[in-house]
C-alpha positions in Angstrom: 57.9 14.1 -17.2 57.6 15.9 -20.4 55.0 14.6 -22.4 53.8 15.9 -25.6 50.1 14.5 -26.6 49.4 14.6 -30.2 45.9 14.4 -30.8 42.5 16.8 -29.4 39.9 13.8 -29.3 38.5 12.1 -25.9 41.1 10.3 -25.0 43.6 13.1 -25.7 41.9 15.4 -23.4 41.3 12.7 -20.5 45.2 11.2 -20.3 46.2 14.8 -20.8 44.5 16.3 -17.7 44.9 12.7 -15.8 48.7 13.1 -16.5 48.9 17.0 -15.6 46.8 16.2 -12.5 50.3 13.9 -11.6 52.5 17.1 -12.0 53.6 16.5 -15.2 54.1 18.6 -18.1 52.2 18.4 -21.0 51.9 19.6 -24.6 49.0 19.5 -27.1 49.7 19.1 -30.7 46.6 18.5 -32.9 45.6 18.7 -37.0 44.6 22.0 -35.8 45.8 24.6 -34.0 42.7 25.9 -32.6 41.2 23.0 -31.2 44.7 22.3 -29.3 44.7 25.6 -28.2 41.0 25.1 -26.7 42.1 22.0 -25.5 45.2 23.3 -23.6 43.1 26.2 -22.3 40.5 23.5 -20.9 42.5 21.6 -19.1 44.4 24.8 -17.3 47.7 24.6 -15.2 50.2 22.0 -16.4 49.2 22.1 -20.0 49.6 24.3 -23.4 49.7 24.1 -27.1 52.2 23.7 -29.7 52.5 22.3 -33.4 53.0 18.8 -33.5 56.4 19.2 -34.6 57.1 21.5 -30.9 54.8 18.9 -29.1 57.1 15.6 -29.7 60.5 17.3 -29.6 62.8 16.3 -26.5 60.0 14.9 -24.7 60.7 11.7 -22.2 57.0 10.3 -24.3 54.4 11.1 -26.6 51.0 9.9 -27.5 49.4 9.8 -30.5 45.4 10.2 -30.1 44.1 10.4 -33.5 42.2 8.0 -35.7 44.1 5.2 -37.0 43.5 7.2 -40.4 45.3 10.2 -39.7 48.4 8.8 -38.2 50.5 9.5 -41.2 49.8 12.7 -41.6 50.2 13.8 -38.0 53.1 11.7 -37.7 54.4 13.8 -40.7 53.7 16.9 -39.1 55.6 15.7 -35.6 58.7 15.5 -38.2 58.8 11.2 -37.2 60.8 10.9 -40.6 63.2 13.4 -39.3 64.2 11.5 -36.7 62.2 14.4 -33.8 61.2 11.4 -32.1 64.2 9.3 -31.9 64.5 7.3 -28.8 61.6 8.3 -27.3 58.7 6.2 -26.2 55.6 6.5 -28.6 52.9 5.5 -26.9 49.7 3.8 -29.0 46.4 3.5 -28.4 44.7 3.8 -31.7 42.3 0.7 -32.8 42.5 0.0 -36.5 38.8 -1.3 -37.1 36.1 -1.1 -38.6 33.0 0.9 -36.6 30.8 -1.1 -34.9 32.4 -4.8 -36.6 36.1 -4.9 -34.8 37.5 -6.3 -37.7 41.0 -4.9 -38.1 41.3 -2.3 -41.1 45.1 -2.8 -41.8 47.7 -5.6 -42.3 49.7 -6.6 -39.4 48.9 -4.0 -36.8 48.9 -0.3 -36.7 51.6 -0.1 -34.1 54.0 -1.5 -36.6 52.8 0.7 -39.2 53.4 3.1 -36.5 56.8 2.5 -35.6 57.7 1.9 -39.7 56.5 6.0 -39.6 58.6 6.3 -37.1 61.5 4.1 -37.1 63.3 5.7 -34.3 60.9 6.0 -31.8 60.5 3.2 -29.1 56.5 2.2 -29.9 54.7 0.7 -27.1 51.0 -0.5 -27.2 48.4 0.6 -24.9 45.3 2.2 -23.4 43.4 1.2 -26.5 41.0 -1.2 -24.7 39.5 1.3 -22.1 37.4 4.5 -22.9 38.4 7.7 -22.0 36.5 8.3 -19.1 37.8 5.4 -17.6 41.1 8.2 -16.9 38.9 11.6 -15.7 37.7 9.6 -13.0 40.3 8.9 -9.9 37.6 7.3 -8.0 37.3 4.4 -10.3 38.7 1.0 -9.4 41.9 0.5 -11.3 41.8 -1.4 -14.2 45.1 -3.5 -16.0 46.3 -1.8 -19.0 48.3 -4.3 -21.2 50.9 -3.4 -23.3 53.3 -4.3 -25.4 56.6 -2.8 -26.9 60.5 -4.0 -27.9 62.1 -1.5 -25.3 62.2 -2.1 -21.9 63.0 1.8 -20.8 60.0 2.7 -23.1 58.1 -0.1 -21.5 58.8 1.0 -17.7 58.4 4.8 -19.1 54.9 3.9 -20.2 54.2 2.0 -17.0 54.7 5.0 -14.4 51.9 6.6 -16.5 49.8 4.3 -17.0 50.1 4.1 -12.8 49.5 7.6 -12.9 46.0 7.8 -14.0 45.2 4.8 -11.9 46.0 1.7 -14.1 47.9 -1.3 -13.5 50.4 -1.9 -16.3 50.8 -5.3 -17.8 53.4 -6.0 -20.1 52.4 -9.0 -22.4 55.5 -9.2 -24.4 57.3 -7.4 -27.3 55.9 -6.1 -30.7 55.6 -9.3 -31.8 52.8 -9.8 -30.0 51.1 -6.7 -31.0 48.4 -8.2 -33.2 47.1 -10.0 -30.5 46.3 -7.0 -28.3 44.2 -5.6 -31.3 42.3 -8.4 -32.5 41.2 -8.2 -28.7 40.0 -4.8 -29.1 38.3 -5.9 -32.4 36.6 -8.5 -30.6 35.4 -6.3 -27.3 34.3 -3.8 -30.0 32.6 -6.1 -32.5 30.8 -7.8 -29.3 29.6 -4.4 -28.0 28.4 -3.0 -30.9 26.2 -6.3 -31.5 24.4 -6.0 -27.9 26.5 -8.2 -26.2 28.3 -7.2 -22.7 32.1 -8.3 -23.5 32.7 -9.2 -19.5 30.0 -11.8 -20.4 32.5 -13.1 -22.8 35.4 -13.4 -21.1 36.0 -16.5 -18.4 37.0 -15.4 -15.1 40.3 -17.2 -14.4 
């Protein structure tokens, strides 16, 4: 696939090299040009730099890897108002909280303020529970990634690459379940950062 990443964090640069490791293609298109560049250049064969605007146009999906913070503006700068990402699958991962509490910094979810940025892109949630080295390791035992999103070719889009970098994709339902997958992260964050081990918290079924 074509996939255009925008974003030059952790998790940017771990699905990034997972997903050129498959043989895809893949773009980087950050705040800054420099740090995409030095990105790209890092992660060698199968990936290069653009403008955010270059990075999401006619790609078969794009990520957006930034702080929940700064998804306006690099949404902005991707042209998501202009329709550039129209029909295609917006993959989001970002967590909305607050640092080191989990409690949720927005109202609703982000991935509907997400896809009201970009009304014509197919949003799906995911890979916001796992840290990034859980994908720069292919020796690691797979983990389930669960998502959720209103479009079911998004959805099975999404799902090849979440299998891809070793996951097992788990689809819990549309949007409109959204708030639910983040409230979880809020609660694996907020248990973390209080000293507690989250698998601890969870009852195994």
């Amino acid at each position: 696939m074509r996939i255009g990443i925008l974003g030059t964090g952790t998790l940017a640069a771990a699905l990034a090299g997972g997903w050129a490791r498959a043989g895809h293609e893949v773009v980087i298109g950050g705040g800054s040009a420099a740090k995409a560049q030095a990105l790209a250049d890092r992660l060698g064969a199968g990936v290069r730099a653009a403008n955010p605007r270059a990075a999401s146009s006619g790609r078969d999906a794009v990520l957006i890897a930034v702080s929940w913070d700064g998804v306006a503006d690099i949404l902005r700068s991707a042209g998501a108002n202009e329709g550039v990402l129209a029909g295609t699958p917006l993959i989001d991962p970002t967590n909305a909280v607050e640092h080191g509490v989990g409690v949720l910094q927005v109202d609703g979810s982000i991935a509907r303020r997400i896809a009201e940025l970009a009304p014509s892109a197919h949003v799906v949630k995911a890979f916001h529970l796992f840290a990034a080295d859980q994908w720069t390791d292919p020796q690691k035992e797979p983990v389930t990634v669960a998502m959720c999103g209103d479009d079911e070719a998004a959805l099975r889009t999404v799902g090849d690459l979440v299998r891809d970098v070793g996951g097992i994709p788990a689809v819990l339902g549309s949007l409109s379940r959204v708030r639910q997958l983040e409230e979880v992260a809020g609660f694996v964050i907020g248990l973390a950062f209080a000293g507690y081990d989250p698998n601890s918290a969870i009852p195994k079924v």
